[in-house]
Structure formats: structure tokens, C-alpha cells
KOLPARO-428046 format. One record per residue (C-alpha): z, y, x; residue in one letter; residue number from 1. Coordinates in nm, 3 decimals. Last residue first. Layout:
REC         z         y         x   residuo   num
REC         Z         Y         X         A   NUM
...
% end
This chain:
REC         z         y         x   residuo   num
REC    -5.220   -15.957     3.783         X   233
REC    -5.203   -16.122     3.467         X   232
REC    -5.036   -15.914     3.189         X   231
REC    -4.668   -16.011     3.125         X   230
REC    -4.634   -16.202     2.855         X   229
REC    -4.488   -16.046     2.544         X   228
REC    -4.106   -16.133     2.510         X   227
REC    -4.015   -16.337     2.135         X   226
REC    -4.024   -16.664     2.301         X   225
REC    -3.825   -16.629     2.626         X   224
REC    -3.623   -16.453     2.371         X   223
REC    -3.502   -16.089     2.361         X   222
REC    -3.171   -16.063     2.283         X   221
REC    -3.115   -15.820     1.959         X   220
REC    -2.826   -15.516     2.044         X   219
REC    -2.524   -15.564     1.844         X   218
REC    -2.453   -15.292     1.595         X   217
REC    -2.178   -15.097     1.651         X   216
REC    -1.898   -15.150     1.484         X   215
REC    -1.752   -14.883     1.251         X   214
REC    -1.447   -14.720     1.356         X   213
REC    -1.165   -14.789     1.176         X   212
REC    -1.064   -14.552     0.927         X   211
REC    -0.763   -14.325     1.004         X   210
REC    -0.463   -14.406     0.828         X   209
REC    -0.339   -14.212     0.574         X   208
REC    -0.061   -13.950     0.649         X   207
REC     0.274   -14.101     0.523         X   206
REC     0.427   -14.070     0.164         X   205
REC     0.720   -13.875     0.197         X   204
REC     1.040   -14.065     0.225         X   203
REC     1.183   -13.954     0.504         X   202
REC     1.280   -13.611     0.326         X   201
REC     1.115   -13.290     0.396         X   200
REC     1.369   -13.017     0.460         X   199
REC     1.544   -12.766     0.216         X   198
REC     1.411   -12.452     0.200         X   197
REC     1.631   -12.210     0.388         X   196
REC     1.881   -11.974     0.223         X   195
REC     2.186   -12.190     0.278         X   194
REC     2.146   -12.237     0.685         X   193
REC     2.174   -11.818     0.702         X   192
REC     2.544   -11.838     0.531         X   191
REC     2.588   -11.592     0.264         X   190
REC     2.740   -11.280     0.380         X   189
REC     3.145   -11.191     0.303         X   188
REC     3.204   -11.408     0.604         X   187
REC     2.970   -11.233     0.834         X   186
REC     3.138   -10.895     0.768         X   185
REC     3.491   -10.995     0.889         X   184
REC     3.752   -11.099     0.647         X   183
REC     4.076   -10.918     0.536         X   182
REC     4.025   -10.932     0.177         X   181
REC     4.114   -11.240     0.054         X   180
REC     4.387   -11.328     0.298         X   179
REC     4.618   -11.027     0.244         X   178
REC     4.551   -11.124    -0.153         X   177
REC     4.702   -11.419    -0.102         X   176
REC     5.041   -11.285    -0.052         X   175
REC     5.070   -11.292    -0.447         X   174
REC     5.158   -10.989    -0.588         X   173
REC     5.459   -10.760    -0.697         X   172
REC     5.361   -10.486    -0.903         X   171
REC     5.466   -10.121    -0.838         X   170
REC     5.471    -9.844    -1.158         X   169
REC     5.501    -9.509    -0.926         X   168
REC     5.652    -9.231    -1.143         X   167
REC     5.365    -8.959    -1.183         X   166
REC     5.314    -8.727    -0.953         X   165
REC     4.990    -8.807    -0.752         X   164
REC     4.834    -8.767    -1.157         X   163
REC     4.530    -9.004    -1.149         X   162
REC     4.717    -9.257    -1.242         X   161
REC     4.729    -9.622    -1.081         X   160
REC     4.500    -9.883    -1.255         X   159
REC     4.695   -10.160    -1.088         X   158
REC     4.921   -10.013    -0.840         X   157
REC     5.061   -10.306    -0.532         X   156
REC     5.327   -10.428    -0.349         X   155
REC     5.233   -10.781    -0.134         X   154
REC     5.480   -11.063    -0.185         X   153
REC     5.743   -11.339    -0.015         X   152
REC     5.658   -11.114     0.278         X   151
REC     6.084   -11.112     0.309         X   150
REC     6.101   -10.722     0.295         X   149
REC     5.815   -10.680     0.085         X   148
REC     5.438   -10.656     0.201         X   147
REC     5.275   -10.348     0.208         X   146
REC     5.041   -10.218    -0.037         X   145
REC     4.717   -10.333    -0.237         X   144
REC     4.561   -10.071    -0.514         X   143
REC     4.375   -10.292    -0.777         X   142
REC     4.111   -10.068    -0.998         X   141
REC     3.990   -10.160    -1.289         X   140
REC     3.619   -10.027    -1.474         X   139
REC     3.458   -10.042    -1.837         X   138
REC     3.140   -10.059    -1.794         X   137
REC     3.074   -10.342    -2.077         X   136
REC     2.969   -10.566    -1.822         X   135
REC     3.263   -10.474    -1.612         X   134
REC     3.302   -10.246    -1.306         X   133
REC     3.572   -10.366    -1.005         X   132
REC     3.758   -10.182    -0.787         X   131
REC     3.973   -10.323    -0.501         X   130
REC     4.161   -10.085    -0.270         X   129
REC     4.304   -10.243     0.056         X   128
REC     4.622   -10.263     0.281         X   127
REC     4.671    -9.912     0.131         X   126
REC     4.785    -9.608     0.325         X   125
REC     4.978    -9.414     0.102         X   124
REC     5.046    -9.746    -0.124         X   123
REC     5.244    -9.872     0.201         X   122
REC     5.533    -9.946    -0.042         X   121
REC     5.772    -9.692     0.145         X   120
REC     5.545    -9.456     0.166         X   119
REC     5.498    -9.408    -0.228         X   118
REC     5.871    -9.324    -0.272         X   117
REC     5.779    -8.987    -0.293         X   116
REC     5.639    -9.076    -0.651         X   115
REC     5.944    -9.159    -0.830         X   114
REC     5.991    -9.553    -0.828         X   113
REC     5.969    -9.849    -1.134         X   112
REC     5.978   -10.195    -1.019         X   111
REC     5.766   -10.478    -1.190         X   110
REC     5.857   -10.802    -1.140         X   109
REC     5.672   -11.169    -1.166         X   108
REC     5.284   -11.080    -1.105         X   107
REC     5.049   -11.267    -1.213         X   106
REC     4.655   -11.270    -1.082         X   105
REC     4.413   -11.445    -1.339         X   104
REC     4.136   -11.147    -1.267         X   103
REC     4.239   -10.982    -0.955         X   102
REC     4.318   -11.362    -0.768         X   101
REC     3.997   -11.538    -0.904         X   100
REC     3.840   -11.215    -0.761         X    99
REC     3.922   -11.248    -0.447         X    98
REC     3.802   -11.638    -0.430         X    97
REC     3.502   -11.592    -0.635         X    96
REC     3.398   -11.349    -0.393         X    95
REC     3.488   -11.490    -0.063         X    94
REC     3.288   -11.855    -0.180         X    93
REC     2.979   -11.712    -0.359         X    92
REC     2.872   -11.531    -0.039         X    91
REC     2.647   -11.242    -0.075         X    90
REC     2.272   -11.234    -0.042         X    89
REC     2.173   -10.910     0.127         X    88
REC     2.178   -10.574     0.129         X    87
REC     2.381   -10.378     0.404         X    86
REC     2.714   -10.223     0.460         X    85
REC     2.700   -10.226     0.150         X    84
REC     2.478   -10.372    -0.116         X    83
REC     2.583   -10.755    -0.094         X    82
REC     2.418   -10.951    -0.335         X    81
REC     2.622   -11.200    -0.632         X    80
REC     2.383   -11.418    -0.775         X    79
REC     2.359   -11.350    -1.179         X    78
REC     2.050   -11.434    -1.240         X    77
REC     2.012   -11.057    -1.318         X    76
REC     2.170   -10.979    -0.978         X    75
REC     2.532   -10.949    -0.992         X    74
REC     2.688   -10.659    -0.728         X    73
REC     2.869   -10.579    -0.405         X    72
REC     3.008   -10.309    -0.214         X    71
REC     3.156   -10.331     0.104         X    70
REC     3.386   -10.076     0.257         X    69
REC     3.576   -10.120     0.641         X    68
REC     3.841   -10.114     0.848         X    67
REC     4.108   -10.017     0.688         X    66
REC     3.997   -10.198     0.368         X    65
REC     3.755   -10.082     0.116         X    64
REC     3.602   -10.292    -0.149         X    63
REC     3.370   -10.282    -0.478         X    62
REC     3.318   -10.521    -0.702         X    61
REC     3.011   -10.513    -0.967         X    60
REC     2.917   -10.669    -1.311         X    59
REC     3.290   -10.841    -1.377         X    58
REC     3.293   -11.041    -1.693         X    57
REC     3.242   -11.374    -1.534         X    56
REC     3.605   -11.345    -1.371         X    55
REC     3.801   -11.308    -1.690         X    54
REC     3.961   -10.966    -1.831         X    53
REC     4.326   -10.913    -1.909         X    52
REC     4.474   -10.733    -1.578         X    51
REC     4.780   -10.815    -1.395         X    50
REC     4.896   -11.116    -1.550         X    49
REC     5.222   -11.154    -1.663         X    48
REC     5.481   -11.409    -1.481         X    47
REC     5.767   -11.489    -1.706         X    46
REC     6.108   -11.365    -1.535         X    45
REC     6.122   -11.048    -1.742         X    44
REC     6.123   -10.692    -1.599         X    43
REC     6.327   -10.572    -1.328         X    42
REC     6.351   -10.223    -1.261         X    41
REC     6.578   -10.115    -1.554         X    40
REC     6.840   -10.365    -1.470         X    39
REC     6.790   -10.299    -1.127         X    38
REC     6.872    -9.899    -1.173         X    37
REC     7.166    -9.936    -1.461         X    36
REC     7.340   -10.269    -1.119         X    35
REC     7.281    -9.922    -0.873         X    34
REC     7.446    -9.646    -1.140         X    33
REC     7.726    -9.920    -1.213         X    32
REC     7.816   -10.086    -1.563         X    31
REC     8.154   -10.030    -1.685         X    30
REC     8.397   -10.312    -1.694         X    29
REC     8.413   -10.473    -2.040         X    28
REC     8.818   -10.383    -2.173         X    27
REC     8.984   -10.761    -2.209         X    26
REC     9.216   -10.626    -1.895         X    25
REC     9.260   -10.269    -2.022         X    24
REC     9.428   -10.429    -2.308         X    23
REC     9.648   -10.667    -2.094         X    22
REC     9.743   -10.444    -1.894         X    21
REC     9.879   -10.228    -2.151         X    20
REC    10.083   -10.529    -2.298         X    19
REC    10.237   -10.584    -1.998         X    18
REC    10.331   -10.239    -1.951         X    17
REC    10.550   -10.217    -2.270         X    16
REC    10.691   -10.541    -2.213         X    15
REC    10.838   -10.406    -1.854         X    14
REC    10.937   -10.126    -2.060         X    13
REC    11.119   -10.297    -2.326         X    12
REC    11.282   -10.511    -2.049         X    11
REC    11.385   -10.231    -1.852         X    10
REC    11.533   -10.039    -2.186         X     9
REC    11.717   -10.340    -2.255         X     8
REC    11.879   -10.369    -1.919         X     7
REC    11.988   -10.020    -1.916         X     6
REC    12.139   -10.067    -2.259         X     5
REC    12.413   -10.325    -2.070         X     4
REC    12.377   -10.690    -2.236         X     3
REC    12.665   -10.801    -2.346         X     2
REC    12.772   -11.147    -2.309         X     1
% end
């Protein structure tokens, strides 16, 4: 059978195209501008902590939320005392608890945003600004946002720059952080009950007992004997 020319030049072609496919097929698919951005925004999985000092380091914290600012420092026993709003003994409790969570705090991605973008992490208006002074004065400062879209985590600056224009380098941390710093006054004092002496026990040795009271002496009876005679009328 012969095979018409036509019918070769089909085949050669269709073979042709086939093995063009095929090459642009094995070809890696170019990256996308939005999978270049998330790439670059996402650091590695392993959790990093947010700041490299320890808890007994810090000398001073100071706090302002929306509603308030409170400023606190180490005495030279080292008992934490409230300075603002007022002075007097702070709680050991709220302060070890925030900053347990600045000092060993992790955070799990970092994202990377031009400035305007500030508004959308709530980092114009902070949830609350947390500074802290060392021993060796060196100071930190912890710059709490919103939350993210599924509250899974609060955005936050640690040591922000002072340049307003500078790229925005947003941390993701813990939720807990909402907790730790939203408390009223009273809580951030140390409880009245705690500075009192503590009571007496049960035990003490008791008052001693009064003395009896000496007996009086019994009066003498005169006897019969004993009595003068009465004088003789």
C-alpha cells in the first residue's frame, strides 16, 4: 500500500507537536507575584522567641493600654512596686505572668508590609505598648496589634523603628497577651489581706492564772473560859 505524501507530512507534524508538548510539559511553571510575596513573608516553621533576655533581668516595666498607663519597678529586695497611677506594692502574680509572655514569648511567622499597611494590623492604635528597662539599662519595647483574621494570634512590632517609614516587620503572638494586659487597676495591686501581719496562732502560751486569793484569817472564838467576867453590878 502506498501511503499518499499528504499522510506522511500529517504524521510528521502530528509527531512534531507531540514532542513540543512534551518539552513545555517537563518546563517548571513560573512562580506567581502572590505565591514570590508569601514565600518571602513566611519565615521558618520553628517558633523563635521574640526577645533574648530572661524575666529576672528586667529592672522596670512600663504599660499603656487604651485605657490606661502603669508603671512599675524592683525595689532593692527586689519586690515589684507600683509607681503609676499610684505607689504601692505591686502584684507578683499579673507581673510575672506578662512578662513570662515578653521574655520566653515565640512567635511562628513573621510577615513583612510597607508602612501604610500599619492600619490594617491595628499597630496605629495599639491594643497595648509594653516597655521594659533592664539591669544593664538596656531597654525593649513590645508594640501589641489586632488580632488576625481567625484570632488564632495577636500582630505585633518588637523594637519597632523609629523611622514611621520603614517596612513594617509584624510578629505573630500568642493571644495571651490580650489577657495579660487588659486588667483593671486593683488586679495589678497587691491584695490588702497579703500585707497584714499574720495572726496569732492557737497555740500561744495562755495568760497565767490569777492567784487565788488568800484566805482570810479566821476570827478566834472567845471561850466561856478565855472572856473576862463581867464586873458585878
Amino acid at each position: 500500500m502506498k501511503i499518499k505524501p499528504s499522510t506522511l507530512g500529517l504524521v510528521a507534524a502530528a509527531l512534531l507537536l507531540g514532542g513540543i508538548v512534551l518539552i513545555v510539559a517537563q518546563q517548571p511553571a513560573p512562580k506567581s507575584a502572590d505565591s514570590t510575596q508569601t514565600s518571602s513573608q513566611t519565615s521558618s516553621e520553628d517558633a523563635q522567641r521574640i526577645f533574648e533576655f530572661e524575666e529576672k533581668d528586667v529592672q522596670s516595666l512600663s504599660l499603656t493600654t487604651r485605657l490606661r498607663s502603669l508603671k512599675f519597678e524592683r525595689d532593692k529586695d527586689g519586690k515589684w512596686q507600683m509607681q503609676e497611677p499610684e505607689k504601692t506594692a505591686a502584684s507578683d502574680p499579673s507581673i510575672a505572668f506578662l512578662l513570662d509572655l515578653v521574655a520566653t514569648g515565640k512567635t511562628q511567622q513573621t510577615l513583612t508590609a510597607p508602612a501604610s499597611d500599619r492600619e490594617q494590623f491595628g499597630l496605629h492604635q495599639p491594643l497595648a505598648t509594653i516597655e521594659v528597662t533592664l539591669k544593664d539599662q538596656k531597654t525593649h519595647k513590645l508594640v501589641i496589634g489586632e488580632y488576625n483574621f481567625n484570632r488564632s494570634a495577636l500582630y505585633a512590632q518588637a523594637d519597632p523603628p523609629a523611622d514611621e517609614k520603614a517596612d513594617l516587620k509584624v510578629l505573630l503572638v500568642s493571644p495571651n497577651f490580650d489577657n495579660a494586659v487588659n486588667r483593671p487597676v486593683a488586679e495589678w495591686k497587691q491584695p490588702a489581706n497579703a500585707e497584714k501581719s499574720p495572726s496569732p496562732s492557737s497555740s500561744a502560751s495562755p495568760a497565767p492564772a490569777s492567784e487565788s486569793p488568800t484566805a482570810s484569817p479566821t476570827p478566834e472564838i472567845q471561850t466561856p473560859e478565855n472572856s473576862s467576867p463581867s464586873p458585878t453590878p
